[in-house]
Steps between C-alpha positions, in 0.01 A plus 500: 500500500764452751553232667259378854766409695890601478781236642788638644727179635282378787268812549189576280332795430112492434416785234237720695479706195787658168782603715376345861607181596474344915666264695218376663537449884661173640640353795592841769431760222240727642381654160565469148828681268384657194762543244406770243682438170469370148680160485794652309535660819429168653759347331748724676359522809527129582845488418628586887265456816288799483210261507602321791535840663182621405342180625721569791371797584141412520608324883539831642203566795234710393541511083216614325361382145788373385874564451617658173758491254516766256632462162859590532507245816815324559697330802565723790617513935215225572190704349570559085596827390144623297316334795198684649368336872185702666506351873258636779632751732331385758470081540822484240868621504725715300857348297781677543634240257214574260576839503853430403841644555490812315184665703299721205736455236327702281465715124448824483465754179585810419408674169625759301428756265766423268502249158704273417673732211585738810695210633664340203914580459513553877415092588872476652512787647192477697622140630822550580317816735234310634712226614788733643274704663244201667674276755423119403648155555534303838587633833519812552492866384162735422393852428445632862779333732337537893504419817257226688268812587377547156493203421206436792368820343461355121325175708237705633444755258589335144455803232429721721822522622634544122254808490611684748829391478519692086528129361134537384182713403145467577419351158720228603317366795176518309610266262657237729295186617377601889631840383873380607391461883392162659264548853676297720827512408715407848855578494548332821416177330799495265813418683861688553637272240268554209495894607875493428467286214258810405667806534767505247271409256244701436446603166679151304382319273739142640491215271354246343206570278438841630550779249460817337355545180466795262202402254294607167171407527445339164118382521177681649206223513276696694456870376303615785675378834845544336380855476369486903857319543669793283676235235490593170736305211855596464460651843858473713422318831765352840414140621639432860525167691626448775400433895633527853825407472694336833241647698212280349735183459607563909090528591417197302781319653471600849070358483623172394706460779208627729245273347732244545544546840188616655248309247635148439123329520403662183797498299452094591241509311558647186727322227761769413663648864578793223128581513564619854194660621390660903131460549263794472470671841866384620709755603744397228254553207413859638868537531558386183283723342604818613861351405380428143344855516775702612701310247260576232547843580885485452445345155283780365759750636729296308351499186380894558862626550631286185263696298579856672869375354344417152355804505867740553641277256258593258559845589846484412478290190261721335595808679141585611263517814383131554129695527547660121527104383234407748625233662183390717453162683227287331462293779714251734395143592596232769565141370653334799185627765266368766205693544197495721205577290170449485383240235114344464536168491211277521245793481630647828799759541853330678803695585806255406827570432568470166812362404607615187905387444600602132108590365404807493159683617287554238164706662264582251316857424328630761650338797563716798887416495551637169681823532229790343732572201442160381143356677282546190703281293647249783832503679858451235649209488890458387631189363870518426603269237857371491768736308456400118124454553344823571222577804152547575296748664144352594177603658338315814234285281147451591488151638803532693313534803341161434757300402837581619424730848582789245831352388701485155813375418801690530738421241646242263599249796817318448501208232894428634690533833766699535791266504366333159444851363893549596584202290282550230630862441756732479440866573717671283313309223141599657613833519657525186190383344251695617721808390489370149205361420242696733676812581497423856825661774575279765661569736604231843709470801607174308459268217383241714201709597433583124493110449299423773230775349509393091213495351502147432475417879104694536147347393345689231385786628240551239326192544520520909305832447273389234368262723458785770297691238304224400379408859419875567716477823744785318441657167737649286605820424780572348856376459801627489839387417913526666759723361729580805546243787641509823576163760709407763 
C-alpha cells in the first residue's frame, strides 16, 4: 500500500485513491488540484514548481472540481504543461496563458500499408527526403508561401481550405478532431502582425520539440480497436507534432497584453500575472476565442499540408501512388486547446471551457464527438514518446468523463530544461547513438536541437501511460517505435 499522504517540500498531497493524490483547498484556492501519478512519478514531478502551478491554477474564477495534473505534468507559462482546468463559461473566464503559446500544438497519425522489411536499407534515404523536402526550424519558410488573403482563408476555414485547395481528401477531414474546422473561428481577431508572422509558414514543422517521425508499430495490446484504428504489428506508420507556428505565439502574445490592459482587477487577484485570464462574457474572452479558434484552424492546416508532403515523398521514395501504400490519417488531436463543452458536474450539465494545455482529450466510446469511424470503440489518443523511447496510441477510457473532463496525458513531459539538456548532451553523440544501437536516422537543423530532445531529458513514457491505462482515463492500444526523425 502506498503511502496516505505524499510530501513534496512544503506542499502535501492527500492520496484520494492508487494514482490520485489532492492538494486540498487553502487560503484563495477555490477548489482542490488532483495530481494523477504513481509517486515515481511524484518524485519527478516535485522537482520544479508544477505543484505550485497547479495549486496556482485553482484561483482562476469559476474552476470546477478541481484542477488537474496529469502524469507527464511538469513546469510550464504560469499553468503546468499536462495541466487540465474546466472553468464555467458563463460566471468564469477563459486563459489565454493556460492555453499557452503554441495554440493546438498537436499529434496527428498517419498509417501505412507497408512493414517494416519494406522500409529497411532505405532508412537514410527516406530522411535525408523527408527533411529536404519539409520546411522546419525557426522563422520562416513552409510548403505553400501566400499572401495575407489566404492566410484569413485557412483562419476561417481550417481543412477545408486544404480540401479544396488539392492539399487534402475527404478521408482526411473525417479523421481530424472537429473534422479540421473550428465554429467560430474569427480571422479578424488575430492581428496584422501574427497574420504576417503566418503566411510564410504554412506547412513547417519550426523547432523545438516538434517533429516528424516515421514508426514500426512494435506492440498491439488491444486486438479489436487496433483493428477499428487499422494498426496491426510491424505496420509502417508517420507521427507529426507540431502547432501554429508565429501565428499562435503572436495570438497568445497579443491577449496578454489585452488582459493586461483592459482586465487589471482580476489578474490582481490571481498569483501568477502569467495565468492571464478575461472574464466570461467580456468582449476580450469572446475575442479571444474566436482568436484561439481561427488559430486552431491554422495549426491543423499546418499539420494537414506536412502530411500531403509526407505523402509525395513517399511517392518518390518508393516510386508508387501514396493510395497503393495507403497512407490514411488515423486521427489528429489538439494538446494546447480551450474548449467549450458541456460537462455534468454535480448531477447537472455546465458548459465550461475546458482548458486542456499539453493533455490530450480522451472521449470515451459512444460519445457524440467521436468521429463515426472510431465511436464504437472511443476517440484515438496519440502519445509521442521522446526519440529513443518509442510512442503510444490510446483509446478515450471509460472514466475519463469522470475524472479528468475527458482528458489524458499527452506525452512524456520534460524531466530536464532545455539549457541543462544542452549541457548534459551532445548531439552528434545522441545521434550517433541511436543509429547504432536502435537503428534510429536523425536527422536536425542542429546538434543543439538533437541535445535538447535526448532521450535522457523525457519521463518514462511507459509508466506515464501505464498510469493512464490503469485509471481508465486512456487505454492502450498499441505502440509503435522511431526509425526516421525529422526536427528543427
Amino acid at each position: 500500500m502506498s503511502n496516505v499522504t505524499f510530501d513534496a517540500d512544503g506542499i502535501t498531497l492527500e492520496r484520494v485513491r492508487e494514482y490520485v493524490w489532492e492538494i486540498p483547498p487553502e487560503g484563495d484556492m477555490r477548489a482542490p488540484a488532483r495530481v494523477f501519478a504513481s509517486e515515481a512519478l511524484l518524485e519527478e514531478i516535485k522537482e520544479d514548481k508544477t505543484l505550485e502551478q497547479i495549486k496556482n491554477t485553482t484561483h482562476l474564477p469559476g474552476i470546477t472540481n478541481y484542477a488537474i495534473c496529469m502524469p507527464d505534468g511538469h513546469q510550464g507559462y504560469g499553468f503546468p504543461v499536462g495541466g487540465v482546468g474546466a472553468i464555467d463559461a458563463e460566471d468564469g473566464c477563459i486563459s489565454p496563458g493556460s492555453v499557452g503559446y503554441d495554440i493546438n500544438c498537436g499529434v496527428r497519425m498517419m498509417r501505412t500499408n507497408l512493414t517494416y522489411d519494406d522500409l529497411q536499407g532505405r532508412e537514410e534515404e527516406l530522411v535525408d527526403s523527408l527533411f529536404t523536402n519539409i520546411p522546419s526550424g525557426l522563422g520562416g519558410g513552409g510548403i505553400v508561401e501566400s499572401g495575407v488573403d489566404t492566410v484569413e482563408e485557412i483562419l476561417e476555414r481550417g481543412v477545408d481550405w486544404a480540401l479544396e485547395n488539392g492539399h487534402a481528401v475527404e478521408g482526411d477531414l473525417l479523421h481530424c478532431e472537429d473534422e479540421g474546422v473550428r465554429a467560430g473561428a474569427d480571422a479578424d481577431k488575430i492581428s496584422q502582425k501574427a497574420k504576417d508572422r503566418g503566411k510564410n509558414q504554412i506547412g513547417s514543422l519550426g523547432s523545438g520539440n516538434h517533429f516528424l517521425e516515421v514508426q514500426r508499430v512494435t506492440d498491439v495490446f488491444d486486438e479489436e480497436v487496433g483493428a477499428a484504428f487499422g494498426l496491426e504489428k510491424d505496420q509502417i506508420v508517420v507521427l507529426i507534432h507540431c502547432g501554429s507556428r508565429g501565428l499562435g505565439h503572436q495570438t497568445c502574445n497579443d491577449y496578454l497584453r489585452k488582459i493586461e490592459q483592459q482586465h487589471q482587477g482580476l489578474l490582481d487577484q490571481l498569483p501568477d500575472k502569467e495565468l492571464a485570464a478575461a472574464p466570461a462574457g467580456s468582449q476580450l474572452a469572446e475575442d479571444y476565442y474566436g482568436a484561439m479558434n481561427a488559430a486552431i484552424n491554422f495549426a491543423w492546416v499546418n499539420r494537414q499540408l506536412i502530411m500531403h508532403r509526407t505523402r509525395q515523398v513517399f511517392e518518390r521514395v518508393f516510386d508508387r501512388p501514396w493510395e497503393e501504400m495507403e497512407m490514411e490519417l488515423l486521427y489528429d488531436v489538439a494538446h494546447n486547446i480551450a474548449k467549450k463543452e458541456t460537462h455534468t458536474v454535480g448531477g447537472e450539465d455546465r458548459e465550461l471551457y475546458v482548458h486542456r494545455k499539453g493533455a490530450t482529450r480522451a472521449f470515451p466510446a459512444g460519445h457524440p464527438d467521436v468521429p463515426n469511424a472510431y465511436r464504437d470503440v472511443g476517440q484515438p489518443v496519440i502519445i509521442p514518446g521522446s526519440m529513443g523511447a518509442g510512442s503510444y496510441v490510446l483509446r478515450g477510457g471509460e472514466n475519463s468523463m469522470d475524472l479528468t473532463f475527458g482528458s489524458t496525458a499527452h506525452g512524456a513531459g520534460r524531466l530536464m530544461s532545455r539549457t541543462q539538456a544542452k549541457n548534459e548532451y551532445w548531439g552528434g553523440d545522441v545521434q550517433d547513438a541511436l543509429e547504432e544501437q536502435d537503428r534510429i536516422y536523425v536527422k536536425a537543423q542542429s546538434g543543439a536541437t538533437i541535445a535538447e530532445e535526448a532521450p535522457g531529458v523525457y519521463k518514462d513514457v511507459d509508466e506515464v501511460v501505464r498510469i493512464s491505462d490503469a485509471l481508465g482515463i486512456g487505454d492502450k492500444v498499441a505502440r509503435t517505435f522511431p526509425i526516421c526523425n525529422i526536427k528543427g
